[in-house]
mmCIF file of the C-alpha atoms, coordinates in Angstrom:
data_MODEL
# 
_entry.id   MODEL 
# 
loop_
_atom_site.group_PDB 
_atom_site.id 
_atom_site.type_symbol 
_atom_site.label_atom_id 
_atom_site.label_alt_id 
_atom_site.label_comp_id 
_atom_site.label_asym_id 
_atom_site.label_entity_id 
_atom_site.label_seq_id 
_atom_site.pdbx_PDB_ins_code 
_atom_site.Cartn_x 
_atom_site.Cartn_y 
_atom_site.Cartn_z 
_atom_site.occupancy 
_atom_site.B_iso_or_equiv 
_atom_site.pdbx_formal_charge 
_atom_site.auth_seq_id 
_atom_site.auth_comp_id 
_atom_site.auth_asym_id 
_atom_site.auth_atom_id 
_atom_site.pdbx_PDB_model_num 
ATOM 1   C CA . UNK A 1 1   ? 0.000   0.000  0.000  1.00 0.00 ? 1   UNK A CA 1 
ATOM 2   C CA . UNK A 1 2   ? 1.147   3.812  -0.828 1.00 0.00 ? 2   UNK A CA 1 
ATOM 3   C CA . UNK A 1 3   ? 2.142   6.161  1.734  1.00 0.00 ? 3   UNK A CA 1 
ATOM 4   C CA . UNK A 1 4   ? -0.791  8.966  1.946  1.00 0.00 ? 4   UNK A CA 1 
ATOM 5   C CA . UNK A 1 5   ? -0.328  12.750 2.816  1.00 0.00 ? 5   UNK A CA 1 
ATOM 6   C CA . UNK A 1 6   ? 3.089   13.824 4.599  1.00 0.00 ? 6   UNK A CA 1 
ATOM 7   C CA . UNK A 1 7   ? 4.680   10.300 3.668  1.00 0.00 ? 7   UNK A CA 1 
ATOM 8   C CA . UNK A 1 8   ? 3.538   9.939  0.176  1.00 0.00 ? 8   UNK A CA 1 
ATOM 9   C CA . UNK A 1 9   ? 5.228   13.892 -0.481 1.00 0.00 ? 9   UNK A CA 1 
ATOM 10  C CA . UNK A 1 10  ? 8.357   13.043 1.280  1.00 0.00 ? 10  UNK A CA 1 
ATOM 11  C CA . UNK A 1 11  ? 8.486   10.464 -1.127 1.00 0.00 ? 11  UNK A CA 1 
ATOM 12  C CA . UNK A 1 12  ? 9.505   7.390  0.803  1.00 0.00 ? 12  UNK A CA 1 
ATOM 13  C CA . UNK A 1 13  ? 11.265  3.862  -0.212 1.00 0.00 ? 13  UNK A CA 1 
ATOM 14  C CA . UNK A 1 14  ? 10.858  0.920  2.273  1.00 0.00 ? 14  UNK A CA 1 
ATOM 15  C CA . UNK A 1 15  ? 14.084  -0.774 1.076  1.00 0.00 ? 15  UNK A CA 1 
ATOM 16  C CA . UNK A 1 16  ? 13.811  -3.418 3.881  1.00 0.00 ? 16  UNK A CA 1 
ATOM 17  C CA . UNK A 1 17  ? 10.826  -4.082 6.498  1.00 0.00 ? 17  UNK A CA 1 
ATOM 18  C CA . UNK A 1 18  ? 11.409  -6.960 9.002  1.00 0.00 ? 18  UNK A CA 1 
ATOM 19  C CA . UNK A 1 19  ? 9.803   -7.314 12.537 1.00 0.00 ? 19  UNK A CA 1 
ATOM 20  C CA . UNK A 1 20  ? 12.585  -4.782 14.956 1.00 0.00 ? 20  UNK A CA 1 
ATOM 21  C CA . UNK A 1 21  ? 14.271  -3.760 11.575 1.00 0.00 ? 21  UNK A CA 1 
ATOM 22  C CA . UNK A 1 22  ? 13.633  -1.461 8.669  1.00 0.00 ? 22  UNK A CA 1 
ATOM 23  C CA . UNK A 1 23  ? 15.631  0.561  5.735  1.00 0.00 ? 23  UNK A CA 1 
ATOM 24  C CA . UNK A 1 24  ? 13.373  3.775  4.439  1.00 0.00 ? 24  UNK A CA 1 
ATOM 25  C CA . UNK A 1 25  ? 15.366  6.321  2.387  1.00 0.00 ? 25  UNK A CA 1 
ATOM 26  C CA . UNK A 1 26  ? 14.089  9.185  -0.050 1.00 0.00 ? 26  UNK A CA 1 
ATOM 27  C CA . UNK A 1 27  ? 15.203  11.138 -2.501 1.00 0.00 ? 27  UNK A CA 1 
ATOM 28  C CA . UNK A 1 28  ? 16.693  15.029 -1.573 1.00 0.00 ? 28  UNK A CA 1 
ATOM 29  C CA . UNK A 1 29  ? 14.618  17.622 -4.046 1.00 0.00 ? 29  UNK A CA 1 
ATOM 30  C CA . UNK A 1 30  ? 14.976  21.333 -3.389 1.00 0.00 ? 30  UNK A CA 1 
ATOM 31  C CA . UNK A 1 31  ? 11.985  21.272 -1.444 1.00 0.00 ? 31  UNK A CA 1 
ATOM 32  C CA . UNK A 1 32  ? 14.001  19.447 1.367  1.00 0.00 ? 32  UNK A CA 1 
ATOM 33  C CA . UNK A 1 33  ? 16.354  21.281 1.125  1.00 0.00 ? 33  UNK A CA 1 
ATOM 34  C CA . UNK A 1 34  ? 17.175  24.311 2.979  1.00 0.00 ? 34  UNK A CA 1 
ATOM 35  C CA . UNK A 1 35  ? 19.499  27.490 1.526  1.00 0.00 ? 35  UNK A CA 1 
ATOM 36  C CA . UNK A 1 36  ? 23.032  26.137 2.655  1.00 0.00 ? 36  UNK A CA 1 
ATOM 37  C CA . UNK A 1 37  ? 21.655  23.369 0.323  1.00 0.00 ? 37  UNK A CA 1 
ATOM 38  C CA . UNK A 1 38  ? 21.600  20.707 3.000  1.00 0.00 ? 38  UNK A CA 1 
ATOM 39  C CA . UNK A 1 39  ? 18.775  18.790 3.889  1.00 0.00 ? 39  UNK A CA 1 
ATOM 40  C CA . UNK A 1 40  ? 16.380  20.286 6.320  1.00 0.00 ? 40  UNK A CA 1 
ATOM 41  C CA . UNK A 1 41  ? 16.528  18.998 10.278 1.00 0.00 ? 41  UNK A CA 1 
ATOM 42  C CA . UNK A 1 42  ? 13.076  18.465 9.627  1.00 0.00 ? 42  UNK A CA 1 
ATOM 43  C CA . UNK A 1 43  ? 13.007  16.284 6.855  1.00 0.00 ? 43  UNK A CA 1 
ATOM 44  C CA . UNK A 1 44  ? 16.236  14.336 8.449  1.00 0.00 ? 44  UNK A CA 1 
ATOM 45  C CA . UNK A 1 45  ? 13.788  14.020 12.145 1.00 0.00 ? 45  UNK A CA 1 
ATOM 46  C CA . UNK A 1 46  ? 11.041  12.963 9.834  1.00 0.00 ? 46  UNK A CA 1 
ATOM 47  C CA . UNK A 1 47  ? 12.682  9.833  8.113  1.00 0.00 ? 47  UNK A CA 1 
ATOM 48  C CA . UNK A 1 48  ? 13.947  9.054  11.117 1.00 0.00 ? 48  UNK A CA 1 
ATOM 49  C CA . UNK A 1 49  ? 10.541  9.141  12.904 1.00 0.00 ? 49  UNK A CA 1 
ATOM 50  C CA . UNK A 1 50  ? 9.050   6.603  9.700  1.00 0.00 ? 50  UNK A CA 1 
ATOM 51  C CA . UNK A 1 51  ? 12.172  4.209  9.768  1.00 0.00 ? 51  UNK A CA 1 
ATOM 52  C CA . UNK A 1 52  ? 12.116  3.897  13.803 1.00 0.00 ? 52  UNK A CA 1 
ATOM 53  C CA . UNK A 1 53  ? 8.367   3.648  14.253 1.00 0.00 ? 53  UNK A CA 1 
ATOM 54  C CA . UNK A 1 54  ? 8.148   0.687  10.752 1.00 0.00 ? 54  UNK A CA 1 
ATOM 55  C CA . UNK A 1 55  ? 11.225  -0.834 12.969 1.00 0.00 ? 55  UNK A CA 1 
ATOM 56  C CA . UNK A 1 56  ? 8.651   -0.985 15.781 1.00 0.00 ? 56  UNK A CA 1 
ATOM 57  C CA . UNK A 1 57  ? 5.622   -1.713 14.183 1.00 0.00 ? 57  UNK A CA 1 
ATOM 58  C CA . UNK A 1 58  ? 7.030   -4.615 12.630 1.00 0.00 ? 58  UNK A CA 1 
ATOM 59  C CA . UNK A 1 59  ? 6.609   -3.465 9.002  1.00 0.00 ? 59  UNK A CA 1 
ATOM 60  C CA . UNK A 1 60  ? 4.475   -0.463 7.282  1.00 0.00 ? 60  UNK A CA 1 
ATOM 61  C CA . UNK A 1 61  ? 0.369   -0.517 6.591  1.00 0.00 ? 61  UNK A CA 1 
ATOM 62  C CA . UNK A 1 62  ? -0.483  -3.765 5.013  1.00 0.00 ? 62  UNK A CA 1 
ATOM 63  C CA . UNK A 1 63  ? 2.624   -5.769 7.272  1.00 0.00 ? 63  UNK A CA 1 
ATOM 64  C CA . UNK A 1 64  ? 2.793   -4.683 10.554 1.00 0.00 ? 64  UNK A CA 1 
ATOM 65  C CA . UNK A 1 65  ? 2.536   -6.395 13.618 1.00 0.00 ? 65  UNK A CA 1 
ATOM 66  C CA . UNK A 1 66  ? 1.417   -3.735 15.736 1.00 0.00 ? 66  UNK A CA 1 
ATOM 67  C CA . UNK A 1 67  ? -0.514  -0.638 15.614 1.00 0.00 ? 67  UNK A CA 1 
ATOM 68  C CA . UNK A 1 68  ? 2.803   2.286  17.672 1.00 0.00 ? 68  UNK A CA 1 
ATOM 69  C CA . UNK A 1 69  ? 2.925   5.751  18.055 1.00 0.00 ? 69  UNK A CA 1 
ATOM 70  C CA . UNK A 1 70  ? 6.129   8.156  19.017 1.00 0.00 ? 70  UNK A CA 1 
ATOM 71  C CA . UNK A 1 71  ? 6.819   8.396  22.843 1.00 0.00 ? 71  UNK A CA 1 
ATOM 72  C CA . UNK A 1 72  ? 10.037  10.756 22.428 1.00 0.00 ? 72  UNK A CA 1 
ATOM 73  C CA . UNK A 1 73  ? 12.430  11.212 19.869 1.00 0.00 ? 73  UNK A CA 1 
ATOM 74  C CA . UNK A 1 74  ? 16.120  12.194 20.241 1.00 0.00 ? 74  UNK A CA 1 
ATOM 75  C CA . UNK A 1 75  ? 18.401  13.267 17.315 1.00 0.00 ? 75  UNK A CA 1 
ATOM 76  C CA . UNK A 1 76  ? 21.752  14.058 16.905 1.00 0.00 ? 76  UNK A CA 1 
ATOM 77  C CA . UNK A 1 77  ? 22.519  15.817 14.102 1.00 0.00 ? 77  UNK A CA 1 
ATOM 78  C CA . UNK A 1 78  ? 26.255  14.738 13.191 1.00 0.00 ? 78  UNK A CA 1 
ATOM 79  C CA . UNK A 1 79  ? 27.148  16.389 9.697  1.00 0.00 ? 79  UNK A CA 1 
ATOM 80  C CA . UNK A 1 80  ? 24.998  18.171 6.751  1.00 0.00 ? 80  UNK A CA 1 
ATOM 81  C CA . UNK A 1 81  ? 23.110  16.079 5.277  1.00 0.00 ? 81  UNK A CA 1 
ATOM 82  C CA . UNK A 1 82  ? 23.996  16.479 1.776  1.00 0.00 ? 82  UNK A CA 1 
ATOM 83  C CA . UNK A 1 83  ? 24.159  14.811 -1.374 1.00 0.00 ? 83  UNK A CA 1 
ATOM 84  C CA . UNK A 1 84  ? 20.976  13.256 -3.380 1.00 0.00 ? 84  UNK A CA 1 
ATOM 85  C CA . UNK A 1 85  ? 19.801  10.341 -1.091 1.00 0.00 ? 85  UNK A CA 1 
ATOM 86  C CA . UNK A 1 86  ? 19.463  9.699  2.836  1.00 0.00 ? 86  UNK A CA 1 
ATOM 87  C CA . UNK A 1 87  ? 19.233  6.290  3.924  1.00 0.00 ? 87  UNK A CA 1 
ATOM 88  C CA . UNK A 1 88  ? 17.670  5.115  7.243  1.00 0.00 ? 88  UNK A CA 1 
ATOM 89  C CA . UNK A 1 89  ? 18.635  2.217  8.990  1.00 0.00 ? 89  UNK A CA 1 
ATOM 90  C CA . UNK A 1 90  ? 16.140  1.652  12.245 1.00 0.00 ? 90  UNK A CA 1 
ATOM 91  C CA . UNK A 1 91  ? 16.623  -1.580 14.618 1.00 0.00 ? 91  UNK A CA 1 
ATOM 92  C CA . UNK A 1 92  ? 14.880  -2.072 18.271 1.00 0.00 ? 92  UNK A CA 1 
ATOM 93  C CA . UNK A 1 93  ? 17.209  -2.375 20.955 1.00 0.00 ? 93  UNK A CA 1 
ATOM 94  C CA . UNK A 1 94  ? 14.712  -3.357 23.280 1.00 0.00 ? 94  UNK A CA 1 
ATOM 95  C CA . UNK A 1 95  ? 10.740  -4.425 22.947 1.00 0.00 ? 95  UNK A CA 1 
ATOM 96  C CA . UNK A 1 96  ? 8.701   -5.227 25.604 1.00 0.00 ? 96  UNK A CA 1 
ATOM 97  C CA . UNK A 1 97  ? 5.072   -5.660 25.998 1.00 0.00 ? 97  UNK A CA 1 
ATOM 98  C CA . UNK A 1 98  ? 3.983   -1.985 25.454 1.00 0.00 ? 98  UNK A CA 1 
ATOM 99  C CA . UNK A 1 99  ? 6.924   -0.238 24.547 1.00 0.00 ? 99  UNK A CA 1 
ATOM 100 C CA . UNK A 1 100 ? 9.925   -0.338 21.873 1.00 0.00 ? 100 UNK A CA 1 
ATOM 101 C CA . UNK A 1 101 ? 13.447  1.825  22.431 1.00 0.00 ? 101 UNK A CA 1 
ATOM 102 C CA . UNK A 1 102 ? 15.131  1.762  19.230 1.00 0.00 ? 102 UNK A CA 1 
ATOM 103 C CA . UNK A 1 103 ? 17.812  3.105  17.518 1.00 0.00 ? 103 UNK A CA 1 
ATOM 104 C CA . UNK A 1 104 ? 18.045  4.917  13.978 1.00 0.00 ? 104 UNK A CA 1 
ATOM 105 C CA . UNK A 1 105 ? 21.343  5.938  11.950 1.00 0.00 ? 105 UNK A CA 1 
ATOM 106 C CA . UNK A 1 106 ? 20.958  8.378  8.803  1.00 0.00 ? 106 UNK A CA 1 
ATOM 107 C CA . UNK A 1 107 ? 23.774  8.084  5.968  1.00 0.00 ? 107 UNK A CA 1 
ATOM 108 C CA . UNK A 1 108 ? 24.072  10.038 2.737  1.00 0.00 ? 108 UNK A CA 1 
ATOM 109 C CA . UNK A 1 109 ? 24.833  8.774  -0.665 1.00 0.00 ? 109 UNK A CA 1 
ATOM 110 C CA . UNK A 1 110 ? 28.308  9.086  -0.399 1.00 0.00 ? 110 UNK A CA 1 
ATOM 111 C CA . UNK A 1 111 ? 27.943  7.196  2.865  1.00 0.00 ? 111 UNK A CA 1 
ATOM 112 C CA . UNK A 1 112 ? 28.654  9.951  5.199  1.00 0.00 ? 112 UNK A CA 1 
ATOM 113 C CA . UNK A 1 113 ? 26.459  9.660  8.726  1.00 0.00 ? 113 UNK A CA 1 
ATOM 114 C CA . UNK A 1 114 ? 24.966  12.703 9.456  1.00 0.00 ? 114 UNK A CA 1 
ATOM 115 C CA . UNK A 1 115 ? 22.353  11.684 11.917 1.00 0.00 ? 115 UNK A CA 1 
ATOM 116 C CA . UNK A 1 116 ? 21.656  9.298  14.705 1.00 0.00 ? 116 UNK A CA 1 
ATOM 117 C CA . UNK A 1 117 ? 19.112  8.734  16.973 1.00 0.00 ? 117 UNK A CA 1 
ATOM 118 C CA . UNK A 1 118 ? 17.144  7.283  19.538 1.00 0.00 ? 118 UNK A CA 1 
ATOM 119 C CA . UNK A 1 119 ? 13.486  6.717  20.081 1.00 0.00 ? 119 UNK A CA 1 
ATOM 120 C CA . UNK A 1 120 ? 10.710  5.218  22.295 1.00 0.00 ? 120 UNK A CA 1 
ATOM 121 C CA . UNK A 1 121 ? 7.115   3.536  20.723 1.00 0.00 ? 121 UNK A CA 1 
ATOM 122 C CA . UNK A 1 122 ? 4.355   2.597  22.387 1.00 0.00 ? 122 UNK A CA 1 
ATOM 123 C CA . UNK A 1 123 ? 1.873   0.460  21.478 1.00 0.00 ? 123 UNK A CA 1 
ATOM 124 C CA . UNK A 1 124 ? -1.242  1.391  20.688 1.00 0.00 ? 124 UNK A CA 1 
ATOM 125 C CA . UNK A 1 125 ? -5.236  -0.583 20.626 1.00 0.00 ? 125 UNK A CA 1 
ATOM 126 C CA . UNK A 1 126 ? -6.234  -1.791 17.202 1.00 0.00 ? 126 UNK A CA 1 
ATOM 127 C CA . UNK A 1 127 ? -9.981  0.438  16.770 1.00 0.00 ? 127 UNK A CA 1 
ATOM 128 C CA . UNK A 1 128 ? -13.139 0.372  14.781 1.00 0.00 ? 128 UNK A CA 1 
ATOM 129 C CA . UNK A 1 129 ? -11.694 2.941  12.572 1.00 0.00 ? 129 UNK A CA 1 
ATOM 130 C CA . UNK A 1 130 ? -8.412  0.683  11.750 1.00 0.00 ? 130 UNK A CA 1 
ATOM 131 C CA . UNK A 1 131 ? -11.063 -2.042 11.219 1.00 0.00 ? 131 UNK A CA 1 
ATOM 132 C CA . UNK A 1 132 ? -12.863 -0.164 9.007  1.00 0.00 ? 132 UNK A CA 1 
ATOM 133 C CA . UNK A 1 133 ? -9.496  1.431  6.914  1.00 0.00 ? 133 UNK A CA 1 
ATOM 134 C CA . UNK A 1 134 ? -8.310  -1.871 6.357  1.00 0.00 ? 134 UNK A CA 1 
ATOM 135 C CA . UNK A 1 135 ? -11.598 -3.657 5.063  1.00 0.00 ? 135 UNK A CA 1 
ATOM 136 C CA . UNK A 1 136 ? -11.702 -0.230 2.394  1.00 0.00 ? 136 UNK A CA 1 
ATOM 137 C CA . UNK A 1 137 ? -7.676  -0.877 1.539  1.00 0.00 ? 137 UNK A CA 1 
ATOM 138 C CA . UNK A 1 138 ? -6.863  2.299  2.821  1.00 0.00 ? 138 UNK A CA 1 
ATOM 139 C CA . UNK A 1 139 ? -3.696  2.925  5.183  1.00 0.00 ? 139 UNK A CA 1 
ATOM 140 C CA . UNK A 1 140 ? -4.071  2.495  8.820  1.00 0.00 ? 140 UNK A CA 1 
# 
């Protein structure tokens, strides 16, 4: 299934989506960039957020295990983020019954890190409305 709204513009590829692992990169436009031609913090704390929480979740829409949400997210921003590509590489460190701490690295395309980070997911209920998004093939 596409990504819808925010995801589907910052034009996402799920290279890899396992259960407590995931690859997500995308492709640097001038749009996310910002005037020192590097990409923007936000768009770096973005793919971070997908890659962690489709780390968590166990996969993305269609494939996941679980239904998480962002608890808290900590980046380090560790060089511009230049070049044409950022990759994402998100793993769990630690899963428990409600919550997930994992851990997300961001590279360029020339292989430079420029980002790490750190995040906690919780869990969240299946509802009615996923129930209902799912039957109608839309993302949940």
């Amino acid at each position: 299934m596409s990504d819808v709204g925010f995801r589907k513009w910052l034009g996402l590829t799920y290279e890899v989506m396992e259960d407590d692992y995931a690859v997500v990169s995308l492709e640097l436009n001038e749009d996310k960039r910002n005037v020192r031609d590097v990409a923007h913090g936000g768009i770096v704390a973005s793919l971070i957020d997908v890659a962690m929480g489709t780390a968590a979740a166990g996969g993305n829409y269609s494939t996941r295990q679980r239904y998480v949400v962002t608890l808290e997210l900590k980046v380090n921003y560790l060089a511009p983020a230049r070049g044409s590509k950022l990759t994402a590489t998100a793993k769990v460190v630690k899963g428990g019954a409600r919550t997930f701490v994992v851990e997300c690295r961001v590279v360029t395309d020339s292989g430079e890190e420029c980002a790490m980070a750190l995040g906690t997911f919780i869990t969240r209920r299946r509802t009615e409305e996923d129930a209902a998004r799912e039957a109608a093939g839309l993302p949940r």
